[in-house]
C-alpha positions in Angstrom: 189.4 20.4 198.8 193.0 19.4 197.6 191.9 15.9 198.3 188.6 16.0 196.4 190.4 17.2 193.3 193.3 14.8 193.3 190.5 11.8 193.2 188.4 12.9 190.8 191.7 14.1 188.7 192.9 10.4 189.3 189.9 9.2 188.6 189.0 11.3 185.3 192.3 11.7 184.1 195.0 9.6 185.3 192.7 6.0 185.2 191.9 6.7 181.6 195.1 8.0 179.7 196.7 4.9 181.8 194.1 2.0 180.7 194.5 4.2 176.7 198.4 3.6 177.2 197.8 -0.2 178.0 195.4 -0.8 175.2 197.8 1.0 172.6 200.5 -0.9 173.8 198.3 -4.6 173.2 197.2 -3.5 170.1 201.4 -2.5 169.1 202.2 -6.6 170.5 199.7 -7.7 168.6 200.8 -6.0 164.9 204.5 -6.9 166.0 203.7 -10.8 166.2 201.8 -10.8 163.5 203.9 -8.5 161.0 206.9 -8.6 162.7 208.7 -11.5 160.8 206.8 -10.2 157.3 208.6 -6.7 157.8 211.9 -7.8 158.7 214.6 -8.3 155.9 214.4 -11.8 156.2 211.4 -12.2 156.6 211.2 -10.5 152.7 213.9 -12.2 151.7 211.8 -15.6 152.8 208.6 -14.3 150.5 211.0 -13.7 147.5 212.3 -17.3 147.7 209.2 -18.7 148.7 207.7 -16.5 144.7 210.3 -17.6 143.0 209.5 -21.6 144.0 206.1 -20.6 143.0 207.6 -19.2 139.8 209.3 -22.6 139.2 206.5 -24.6 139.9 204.5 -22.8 137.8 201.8 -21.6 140.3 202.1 -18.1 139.4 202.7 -16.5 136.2 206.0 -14.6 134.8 203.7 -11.5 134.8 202.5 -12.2 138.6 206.1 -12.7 139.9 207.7 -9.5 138.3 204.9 -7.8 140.0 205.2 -9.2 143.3 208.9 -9.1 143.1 209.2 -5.8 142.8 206.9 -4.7 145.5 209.1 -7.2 148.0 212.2 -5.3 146.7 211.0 -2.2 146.9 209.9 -3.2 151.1 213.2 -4.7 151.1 215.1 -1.5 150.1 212.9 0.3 152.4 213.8 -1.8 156.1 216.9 -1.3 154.7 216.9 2.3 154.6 214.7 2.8 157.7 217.9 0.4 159.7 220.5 2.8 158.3 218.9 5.7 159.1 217.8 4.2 162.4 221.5 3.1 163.6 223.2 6.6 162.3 220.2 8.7 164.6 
């Protein structure tokens, strides 16, 4: 009987939560390579230089850029925080 219920545990339990962890794990890659660069200090740093060219070139308005700037400063500060915190724990 040991036999029986190790199968259909493997096959009930085990086969699932393993195919759950691989798909979790795809869909983790696939947020990384796509946000991964955005939510990186350089990565912000890049959009702030890349608004402020817009800025310049007058593709955006002064109203637009202090908006956008301070929500890239405030992700900014943020990775910043979430690194210290991360390399003190």
């Amino acid at each position: 009987m040991l036999i029986v219920d190790d199968l259909l545990k493997g096959l009930f339990v085990d086969v699932p939560v393993k195919i759950t962890k691989e798909v979790l794990k795809e869909i983790q890659r696939q947020v990384d390579a796509e946000l991964g660069n955005y939510y990186s200090p350089e990565g912000v740093q890049n959009e702030l230089r890349k608004l402020q060219v817009s800025l310049e070139t007058g593709e955006i308005s002064r109203e637009e850029y202090d908006k956008r700037e301070e929500e890239l400063l405030d992700v900014l500060e943020s990775l910043r925080s979430l690194n210290e915190e991360t390399q003190k724990g």
